[in-house]
N, C-alpha and C positions, 0 to 999 in steps of 0.2 A: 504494500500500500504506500501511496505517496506519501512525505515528509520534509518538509521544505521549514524554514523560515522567515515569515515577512518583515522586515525591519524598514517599515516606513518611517518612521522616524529617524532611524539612521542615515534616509537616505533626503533628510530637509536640511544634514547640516553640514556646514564650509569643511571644506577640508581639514583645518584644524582643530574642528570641533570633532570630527571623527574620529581623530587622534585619542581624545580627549577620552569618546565614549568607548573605543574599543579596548585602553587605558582599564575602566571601570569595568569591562566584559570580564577584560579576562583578570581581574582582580577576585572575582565574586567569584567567577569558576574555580577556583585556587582556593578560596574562602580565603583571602588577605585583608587586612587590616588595612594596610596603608593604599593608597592610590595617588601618583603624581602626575598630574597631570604638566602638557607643555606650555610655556611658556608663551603669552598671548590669547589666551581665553580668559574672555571678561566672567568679573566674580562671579557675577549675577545669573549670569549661565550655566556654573555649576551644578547646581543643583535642578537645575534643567535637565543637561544632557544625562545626570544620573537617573531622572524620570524615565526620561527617554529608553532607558535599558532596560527600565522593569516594564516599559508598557510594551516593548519589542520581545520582551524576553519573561513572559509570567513565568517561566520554569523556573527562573532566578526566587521564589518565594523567602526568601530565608533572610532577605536582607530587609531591612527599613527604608524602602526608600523616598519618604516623607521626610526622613532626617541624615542630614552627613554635615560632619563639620570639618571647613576648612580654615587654611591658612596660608597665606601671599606672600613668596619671597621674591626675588631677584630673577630666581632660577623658573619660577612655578607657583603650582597649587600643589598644595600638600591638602590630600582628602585623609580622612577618617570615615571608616566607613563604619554602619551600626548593623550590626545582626541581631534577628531574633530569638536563634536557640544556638545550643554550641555543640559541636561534635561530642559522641556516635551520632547523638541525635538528630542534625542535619541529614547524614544520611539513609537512617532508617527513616525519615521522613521521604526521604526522596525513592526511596525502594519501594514503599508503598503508594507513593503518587505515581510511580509507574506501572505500579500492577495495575492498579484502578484503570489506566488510558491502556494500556495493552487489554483489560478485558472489554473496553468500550471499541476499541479499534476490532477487535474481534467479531463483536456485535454489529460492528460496520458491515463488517465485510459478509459477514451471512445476511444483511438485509439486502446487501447488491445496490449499493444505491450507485445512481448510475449516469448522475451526472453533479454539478455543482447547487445548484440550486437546490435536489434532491438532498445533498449534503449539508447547505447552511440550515433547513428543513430540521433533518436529523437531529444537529446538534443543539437547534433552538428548541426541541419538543424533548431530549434531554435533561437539560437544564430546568426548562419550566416544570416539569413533573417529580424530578428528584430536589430539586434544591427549596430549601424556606428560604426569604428575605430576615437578616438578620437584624432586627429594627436597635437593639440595644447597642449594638456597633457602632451605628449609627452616628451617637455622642461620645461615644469612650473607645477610640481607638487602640490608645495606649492598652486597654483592657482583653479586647480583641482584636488583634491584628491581624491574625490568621482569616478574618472575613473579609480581606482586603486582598486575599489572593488566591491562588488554586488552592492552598491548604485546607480554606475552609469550606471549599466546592464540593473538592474533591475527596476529602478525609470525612470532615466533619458535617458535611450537606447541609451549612448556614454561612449565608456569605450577605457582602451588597454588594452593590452594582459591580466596585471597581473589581471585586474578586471574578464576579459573573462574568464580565463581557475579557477578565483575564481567560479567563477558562474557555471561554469559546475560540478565543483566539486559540488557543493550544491546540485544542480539540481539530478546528481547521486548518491551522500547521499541520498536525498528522494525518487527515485527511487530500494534501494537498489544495485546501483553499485560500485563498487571498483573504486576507481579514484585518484590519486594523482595530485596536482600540481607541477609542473618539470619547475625549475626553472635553466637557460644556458644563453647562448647567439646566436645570427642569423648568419650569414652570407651569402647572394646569391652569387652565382660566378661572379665575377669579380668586387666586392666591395672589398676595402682596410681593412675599421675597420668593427669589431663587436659590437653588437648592445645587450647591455641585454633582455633577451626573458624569456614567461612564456610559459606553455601550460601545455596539461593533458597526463598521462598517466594511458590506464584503463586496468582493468582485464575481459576477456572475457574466459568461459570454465577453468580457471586456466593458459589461457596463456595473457603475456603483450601485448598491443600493446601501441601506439604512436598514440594521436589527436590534431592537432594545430586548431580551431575552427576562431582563428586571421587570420590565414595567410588565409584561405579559404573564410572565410568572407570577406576581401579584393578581393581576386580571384574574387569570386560572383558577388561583386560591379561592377568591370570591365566586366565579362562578361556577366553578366542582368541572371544568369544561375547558378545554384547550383552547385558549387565545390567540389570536394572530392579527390584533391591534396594531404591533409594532414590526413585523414580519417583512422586508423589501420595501419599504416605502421609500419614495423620492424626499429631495429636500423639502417640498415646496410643503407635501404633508407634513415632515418630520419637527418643520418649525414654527409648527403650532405650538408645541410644547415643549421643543427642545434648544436651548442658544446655542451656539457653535461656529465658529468660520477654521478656513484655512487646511479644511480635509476635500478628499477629491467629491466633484461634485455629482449628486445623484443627480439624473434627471428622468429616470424610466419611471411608470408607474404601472407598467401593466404585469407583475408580478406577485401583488400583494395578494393575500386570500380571498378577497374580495372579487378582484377580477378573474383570480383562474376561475373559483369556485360561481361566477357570476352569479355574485349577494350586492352589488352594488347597483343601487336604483335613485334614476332621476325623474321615472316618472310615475304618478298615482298608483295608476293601474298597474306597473313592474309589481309594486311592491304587494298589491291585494293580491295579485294571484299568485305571489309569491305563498302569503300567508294562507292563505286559500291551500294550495298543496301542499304545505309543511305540517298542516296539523290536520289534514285530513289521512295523513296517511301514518299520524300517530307518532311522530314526531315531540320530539320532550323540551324540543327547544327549537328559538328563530334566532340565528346570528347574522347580521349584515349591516349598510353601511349607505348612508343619501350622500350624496354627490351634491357638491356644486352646483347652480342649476337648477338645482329639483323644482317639484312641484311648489316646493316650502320657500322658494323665493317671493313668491307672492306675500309672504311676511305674516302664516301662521305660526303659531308656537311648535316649534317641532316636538316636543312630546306630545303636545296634545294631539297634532295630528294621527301620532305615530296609535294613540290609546284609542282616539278615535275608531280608526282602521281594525286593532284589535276586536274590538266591544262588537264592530260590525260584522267583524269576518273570521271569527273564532266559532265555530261549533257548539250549539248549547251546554252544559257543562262541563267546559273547559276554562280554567283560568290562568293568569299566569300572574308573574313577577318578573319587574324590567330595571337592566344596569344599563347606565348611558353612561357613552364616553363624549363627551362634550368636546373637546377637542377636536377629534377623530371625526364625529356626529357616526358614531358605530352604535349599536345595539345588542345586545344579550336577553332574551326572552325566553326567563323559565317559564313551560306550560306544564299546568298539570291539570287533571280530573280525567276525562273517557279521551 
């Protein structure tokens, strides 16, 4: 099975910054303390290009790389680097984060999946199903660290973001996909502050799309039902809720679950006879998503229209329960009764 590494990052910075990060590579491979970097890298950068390595390289788990302290001579930067555990430990840690990917890689390969998209698929319905969102991490990093990278993916199956969209990245390093970690911040409508956020951005045929693997897995939790809110979407969806510049640019949209599974509806009627089939044929649930356009420019309330529609077009004892991503304008409709 293929195995590459993406090092997008690696490949945004001057030649002497490269120096610099490759410097830090093979410091941490070593598990070394020190790191000198050359002469000519501004301060302020430091601790940049050491990001740089962990978000190119989540195999590296073991380090801090929130924190490094240096020191400016003549000659250089003198780094200090920080780890989180100390040997045997590092590498029983690492011997068991590789069983874990060799039995997933295994899993791969008897699903046959059989192209890329297939694959960013795969890893996205991994993650959303095995992994909780670890909220107390959240504020107390120092406390948990390990949710900040494959360790707590892949070990311990409680992470946030940045460990998540680390682990997808690995996961499609050994699958062969193109994948970056996209590092912004969140925002849902009608929250005041933003919120620092990680996620992936992958290569499909030559063109980008957008995967938040976090936000979905969340979704999932709440509706007992596999998500695909954040799934291949373009920029233009993506920054509704997500800030970011300076990564390649998505511009495809015809990728998302929406449109393979054709759930995206811009007009009345798509959507009645939408609901019309799905719970005549005993269906437990309506997942899908209004466009741009729709009928709801005419400046109904879009739930109400959306209840409306139900009330009309649901089967006499049947009822349901609705999550709206407001955002998105997606839908989740628990039905239950006959």
């Amino acid at each position: 099975m293929a195995k590459m590494i993406t090092e997008y990052y690696y490949e945004k910075l001057s030649l002497l910054e490269r120096k610099g990060y490759q410097a830090f590579l093979e410091a941490i491979i070593k598990k070394e303390s020190e790191v000198h970097l050359p002469i000519g890298i501004q301060n302020d950068r430091t601790v940049r290009i050491l990001d740089m390595v962990g978000l190119d390289h989540p195999e590296l788990f073991y380090v801090d790389f929130h924190e490094v302290r240096y020191f400016c001579s003549p000659i250089g930067i003198k780094c200090t680097l920080t780890y989180l555990d100390k040997e045997p430990s590092i590498s029983e840690k690492q011997r068991k984060i590789e069983k874990v990917v060799s039995n997933l890689m295994k899993m791969a390969r008897n699903a046959n999946l059989k192209n890329d998209f297939v694959k960013a698929r795969w890893i996205h319905d991994r993650l959303v199903r095995n992994i909780v969102y670890n909220r107390e991490a959240v504020s107390a990093l120092k406390q948990h660290p390990d949710a900040y990278s494959i360790e707590g993916v892949l070990l311990n199956k409680r992470a946030v973001c940045e460990g998540i969209a680390k682990t997808y990245k690995l996961l499609a390093d050994r699958l062969g996909v193109y994948a970056v970690v996209a590092i912004g911040e969140s925002q849902r409508k009608g929250e005041r502050d933003k919120e620092p956020h990680g996620w992936n951005i992958v290569k499909i045929q030559d063109k980008y799309y957008q995967i938040d693997a976090t936000w979905d897995g969340n979704l999932s939790l709440s509706s007992q039902h596999f998500r695909y809110d954040y799934f291949c979407l373009s920029d233009r969806e993506m920054q509704r809720d997500h800030n970011y510049d300076g990564y390649p640019k998505c511009k495809e949209e015809t990728m998302t679950y929406f449109k393979q599974q054709s759930r995206e509806f811009q007009k009345k009627k798509q959507l009645i006879q939408y609901v019309k089939e799905e719970s005549k044929s005993g269906k437990s649930y309506l997942y899908f998503k209004i466009t741009e356009g729709s009928f709801l420019d005419c400046g109904d309330d879009l739930l109400q229209a959306i209840q409306e529609i139900l009330l009309e077009e649901l089967p006499e004892g049947r009822s349901y329960e609705m999550e709206f991503n407001e955002d998105q304008k997606i839908l989740f409709v628990r039905l239950s009764g006959l």
